[in-house]
C-alpha positions, 0 to 999 in steps of 0.5 A: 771712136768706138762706143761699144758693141750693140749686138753680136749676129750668130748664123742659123739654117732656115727655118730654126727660128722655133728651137731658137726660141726655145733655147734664147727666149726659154733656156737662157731667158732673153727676151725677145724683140720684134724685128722691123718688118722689113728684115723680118722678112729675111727670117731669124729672130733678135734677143737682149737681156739688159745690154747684151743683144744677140741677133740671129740671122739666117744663112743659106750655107750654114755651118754653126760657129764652133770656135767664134763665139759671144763672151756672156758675162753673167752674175752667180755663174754657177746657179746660172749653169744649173739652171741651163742644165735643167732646162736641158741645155749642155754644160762644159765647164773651163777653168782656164782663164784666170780670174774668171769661172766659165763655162761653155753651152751650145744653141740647138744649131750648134753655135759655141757660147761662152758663158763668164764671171770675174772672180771676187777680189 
């Protein structure tokens, strides 16, 4: 039986650890954790916030998930969006999904995120 979801991996080229950092860790102010030394070796580097935990892997022949992506649900989703805007990160937002406000953001390896919160009532 199915519990949950512990982490989500998005793919990135070699060597970006350092503007993944800036953007995971700086931008959308995840923490970041230490990876155990023997996948440290591999490269790439692991976030969370409260439960959500993403993990970034490196891959050889990469090409950024535009379509595939995390569904981030957060709170006060339009200070939230501010607040990535001015710390330089790209905002689109989406009004298609009913119930919901979201809006769409790009890692700086161009991974899509989806960014989400239920509307009250």
């Amino acid at each position: 039986m199915l519990a949950a979801i512990d982490h989500v991996q998005l793919a990135a080229p070699p060597g970006s650890e350092d503007r993944l950092r800036a953007y995971y860790r700086d931008v959308l102010g995840m923490t970041e954790v230490t990876k155990p030394p023997v996948l440290a070796a591999r490269g790439g580097c692991w976030f969370e916030a409260g439960p959500v935990r993403l993990h970034l892997g490196m891959e050889e022949d990469f090409r950024p998930a535009r379509k595939a992506h995390p569904g981030l649900r957060v709170t006060g989703i339009a200070a939230y969006a501010r607040g990535l805007e001015e710390r330089g990160a790209k905002v689109v937002w989406d009004e298609d999904l009913p119930g919901h406000r979201r809006f769409y953001s790009e890692d700086p390896v161009g991974n899509r995120l989806e960014f989400l919160e239920p509307l009250a009532g």
